[in-house]
C-alpha positions in Angstrom: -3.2 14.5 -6.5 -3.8 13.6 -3.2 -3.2 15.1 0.3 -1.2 13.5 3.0 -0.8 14.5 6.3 2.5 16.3 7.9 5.3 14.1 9.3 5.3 14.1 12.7 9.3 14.3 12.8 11.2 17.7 12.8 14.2 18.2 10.7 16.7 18.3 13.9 15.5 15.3 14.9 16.1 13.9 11.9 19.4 15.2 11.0 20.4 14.5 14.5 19.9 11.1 13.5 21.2 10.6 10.8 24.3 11.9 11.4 24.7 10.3 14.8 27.3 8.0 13.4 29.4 10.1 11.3 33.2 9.3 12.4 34.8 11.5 10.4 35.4 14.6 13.8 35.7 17.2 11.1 33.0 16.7 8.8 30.8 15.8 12.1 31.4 19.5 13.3 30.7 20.9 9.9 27.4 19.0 9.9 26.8 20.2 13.2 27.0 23.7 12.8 24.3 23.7 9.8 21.7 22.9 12.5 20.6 26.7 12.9 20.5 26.8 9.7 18.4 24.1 9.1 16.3 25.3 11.3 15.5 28.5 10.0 15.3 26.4 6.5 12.2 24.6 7.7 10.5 27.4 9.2 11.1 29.7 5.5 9.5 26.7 4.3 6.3 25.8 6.6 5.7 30.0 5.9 6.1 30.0 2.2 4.4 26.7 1.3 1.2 27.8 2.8 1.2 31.3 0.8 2.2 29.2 -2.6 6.0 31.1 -2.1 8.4 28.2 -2.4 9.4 29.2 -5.5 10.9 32.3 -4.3 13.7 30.3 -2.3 16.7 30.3 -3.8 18.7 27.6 -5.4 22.1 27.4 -3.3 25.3 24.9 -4.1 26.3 24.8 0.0 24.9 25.4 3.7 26.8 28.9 4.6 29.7 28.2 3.2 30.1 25.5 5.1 28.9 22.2 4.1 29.0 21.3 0.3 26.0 20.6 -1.2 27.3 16.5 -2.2 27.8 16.7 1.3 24.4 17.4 2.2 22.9 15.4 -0.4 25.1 12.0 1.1 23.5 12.7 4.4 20.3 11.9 2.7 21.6 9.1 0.4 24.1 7.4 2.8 22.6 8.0 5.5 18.8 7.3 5.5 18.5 5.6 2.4 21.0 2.9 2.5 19.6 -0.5 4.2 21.6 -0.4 7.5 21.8 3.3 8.0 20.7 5.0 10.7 18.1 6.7 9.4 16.5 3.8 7.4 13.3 3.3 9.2 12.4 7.3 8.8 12.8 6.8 5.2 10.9 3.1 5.4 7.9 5.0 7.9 7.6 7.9 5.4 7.9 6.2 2.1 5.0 3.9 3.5 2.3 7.3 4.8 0.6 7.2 1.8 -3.2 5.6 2.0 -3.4 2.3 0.4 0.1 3.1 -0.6 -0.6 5.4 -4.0 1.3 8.0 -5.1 -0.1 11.3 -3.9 1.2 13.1 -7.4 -0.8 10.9 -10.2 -3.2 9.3 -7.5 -2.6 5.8 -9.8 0.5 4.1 -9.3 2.2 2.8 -6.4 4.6 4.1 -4.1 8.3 3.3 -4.2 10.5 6.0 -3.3 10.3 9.6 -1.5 10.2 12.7 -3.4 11.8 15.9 -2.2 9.2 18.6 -3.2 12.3 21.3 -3.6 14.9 19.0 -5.0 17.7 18.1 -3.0 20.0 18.7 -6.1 19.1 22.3 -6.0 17.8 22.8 -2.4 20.3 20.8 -0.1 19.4 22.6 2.8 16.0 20.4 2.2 17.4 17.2 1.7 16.6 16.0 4.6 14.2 18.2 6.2 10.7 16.7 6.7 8.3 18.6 5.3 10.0 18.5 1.9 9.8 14.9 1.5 6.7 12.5 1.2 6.5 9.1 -1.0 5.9 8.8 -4.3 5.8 6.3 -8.0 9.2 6.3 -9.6 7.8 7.6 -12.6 6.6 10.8 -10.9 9.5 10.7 -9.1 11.8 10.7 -12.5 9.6 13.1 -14.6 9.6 15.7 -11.8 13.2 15.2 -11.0 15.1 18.4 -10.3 12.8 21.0 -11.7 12.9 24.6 -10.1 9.8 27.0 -11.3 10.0 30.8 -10.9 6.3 31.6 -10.6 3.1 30.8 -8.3 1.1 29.5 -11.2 3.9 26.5 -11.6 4.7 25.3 -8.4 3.5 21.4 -8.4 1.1 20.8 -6.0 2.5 19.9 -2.6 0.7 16.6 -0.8 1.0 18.2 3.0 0.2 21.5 1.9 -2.6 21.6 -0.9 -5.8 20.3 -0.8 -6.9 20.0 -4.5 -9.9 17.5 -3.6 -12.3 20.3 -2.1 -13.9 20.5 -5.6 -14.2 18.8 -8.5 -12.2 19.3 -11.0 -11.3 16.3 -13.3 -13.8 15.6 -16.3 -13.7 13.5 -19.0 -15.7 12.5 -21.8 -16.5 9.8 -23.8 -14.8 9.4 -27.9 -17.0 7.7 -29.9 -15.0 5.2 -31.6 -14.7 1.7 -31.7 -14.0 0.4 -29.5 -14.9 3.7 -27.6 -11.7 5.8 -25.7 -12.1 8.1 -22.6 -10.4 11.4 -22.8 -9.6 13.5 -19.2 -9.5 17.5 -19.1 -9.9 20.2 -16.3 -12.2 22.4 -15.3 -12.1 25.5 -13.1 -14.0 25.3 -10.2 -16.0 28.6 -9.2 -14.7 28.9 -5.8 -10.7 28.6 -7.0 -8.7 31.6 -7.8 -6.5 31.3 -11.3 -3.3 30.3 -9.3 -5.0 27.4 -8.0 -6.7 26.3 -11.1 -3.4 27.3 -13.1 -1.3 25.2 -10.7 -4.1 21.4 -10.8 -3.6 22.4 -14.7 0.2 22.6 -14.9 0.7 19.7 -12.3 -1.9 17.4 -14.4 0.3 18.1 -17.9 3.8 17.8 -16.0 2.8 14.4 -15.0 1.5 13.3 -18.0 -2.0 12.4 -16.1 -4.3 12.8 -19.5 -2.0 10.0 -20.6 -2.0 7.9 -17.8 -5.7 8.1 -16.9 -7.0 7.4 -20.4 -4.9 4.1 -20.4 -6.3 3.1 -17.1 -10.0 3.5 -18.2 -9.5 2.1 -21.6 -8.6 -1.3 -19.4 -11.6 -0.5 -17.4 -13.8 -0.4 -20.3 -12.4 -3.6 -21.4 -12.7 -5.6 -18.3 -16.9 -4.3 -18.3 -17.3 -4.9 -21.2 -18.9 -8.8 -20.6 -21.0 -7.0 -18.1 -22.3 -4.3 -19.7 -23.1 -6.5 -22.8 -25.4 -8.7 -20.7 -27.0 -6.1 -18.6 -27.7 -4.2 -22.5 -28.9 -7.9 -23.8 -31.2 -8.5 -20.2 -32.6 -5.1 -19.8 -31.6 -3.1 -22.2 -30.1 0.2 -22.2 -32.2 0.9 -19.1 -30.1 -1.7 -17.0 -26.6 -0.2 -18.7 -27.9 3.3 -17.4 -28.5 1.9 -13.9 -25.4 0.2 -13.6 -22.8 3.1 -15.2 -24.7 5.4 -12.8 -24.3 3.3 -9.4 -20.3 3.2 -10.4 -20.0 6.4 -10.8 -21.9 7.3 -7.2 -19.8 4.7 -5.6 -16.4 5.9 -7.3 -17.5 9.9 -6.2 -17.9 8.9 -2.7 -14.7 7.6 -2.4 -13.0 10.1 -4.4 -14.4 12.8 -6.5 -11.7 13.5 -8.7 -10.9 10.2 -9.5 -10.1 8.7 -13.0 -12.7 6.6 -12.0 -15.3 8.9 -11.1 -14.9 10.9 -14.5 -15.5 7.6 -16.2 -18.4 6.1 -15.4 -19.5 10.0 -14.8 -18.7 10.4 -18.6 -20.4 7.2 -19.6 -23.9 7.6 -17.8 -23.7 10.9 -19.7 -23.3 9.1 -23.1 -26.4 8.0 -24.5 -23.8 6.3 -27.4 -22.2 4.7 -25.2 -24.9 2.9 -23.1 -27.4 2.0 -27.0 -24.7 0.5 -28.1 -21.0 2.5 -28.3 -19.7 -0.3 -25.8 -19.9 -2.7 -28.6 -16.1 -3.1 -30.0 -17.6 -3.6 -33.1 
């Protein structure tokens, strides 16, 4: 869960150009006479996402009456996704905003595709509207897909709008098995309210982060394992201690809710692991 910062583009501008070569006279004026609309749209939306209130807006099938919603949705599909269309290179400029490209939902995987936060398929006054749109993993993409919650405490957290990385709230801890297993979990920080918490909570099961997370760091385990066997036979548990603990420094600095960070936090915390517990056998 990462934040990003807001698109600089408005959702006129956009819609302007993406419609800009629409031929059809007809379905051009239709299209232009959503643009107050659309307007008011983004404006409901800068207000309510900042007070956790998207989920109050309303599912709708058309723009007044107006403009169908497959209509809308095309705009989006035919006209900013597809290679040659006009707006291509606000879809290519968005879909590559992320730092270091990595999806701002499971903070793992890369970035392929954009996400519409309020999904286009039930929101297609948002399909094209900027704020409601950042990049994302196909896999986060295709889990979320078109879901529409009806409370505070289940409203995924939004990359412009949240910042989830003021405190820490990803732990883990270490399963001693053989080989040994990492396993992830939340914690409430003191200074969030239960919407807050409630929402990292719901938005880490959704995506199926526990999953993802512990598959990551049971390949990190693997890869260190050379290492920390050689630092154990050199120094002894001592040198394991230093090492586990300069990772995890080094991983909190660059990101303190990292699946990294609870790792090698968990691990200089497990006097099993570092006597001994890293041995697969």
């Amino acid at each position: 869960m990462r934040k990003l910062n807001l698109p600089v583009e408005n959702a006129i501008d956009v819609f302007d150009k993406c419609i800009s070569k629409v031929s059809n006279t007809i379905l051009k004026d239709r299209l232009e006479n959503c643009k107050p609309s659309i307007v008011t749209a983004e404006v409901d939306y800068t207000t309510k996402a900042s007070i956790i209130e998207l989920h109050t807006i309303v599912p709708h099938n058309s723009i007044n009456g107006n403009v169908t919603k497959e209509e809308m949705i095309k705009v989006y599909s035919d006209r900013m996704v597809g290679a040659t269309s006009p707006g291509r290179y606000i879809y290519d400029k968005w879909r590559a905003s992320a730092p270091n490209n990595i999806c701002p939902l499971c903070a793992q995987r890369t970035t392929e595709t954009l996400e519409h936060h309020l999904p286009k398929s039930k929101y297609p006054i948002y399909s094209i509207v900027p704020i409601n749109i950042f990049p994302a993993c196909s896999s986060c993409n295709k889990i979320k897909l078109d879901l529409v919650v009806n409370s505070p405490e289940r409203e995924p957290i939004h990359p412009y709008f949240d910042d989830v990385d003021d405190e820490l709230w990803l732990k883990a801890a270490v399963i001693e098995t053989k080989p040994a297993s990492i396993k992830f979990y939340t914690v409430k920080p003191d200074n969030w309210d239960d919407i807050k918490y409630a929402r990292v909570e719901n938005h880490f099961r959704l995506f199926e982060l526990e999953k993802l997370y512990a598959s990551h760091s049971a390949e990190e385990l693997t890869i260190n394992n050379f290492r920390i066997n050689n630092l154990f036979e050199s120094g002894g548990v001592l040198s394991v201690r230093n090492f586990l603990e300069g990772s995890w420094l080094s991983m909190r600095n660059a990101n303190v809710n990292s699946w990294q960070t609870a790792t090698y936090e968990a691990l200089f915390n497990s006097n099993w692991y570092q006597e001994g517990g890293f041995k697969s056998e």
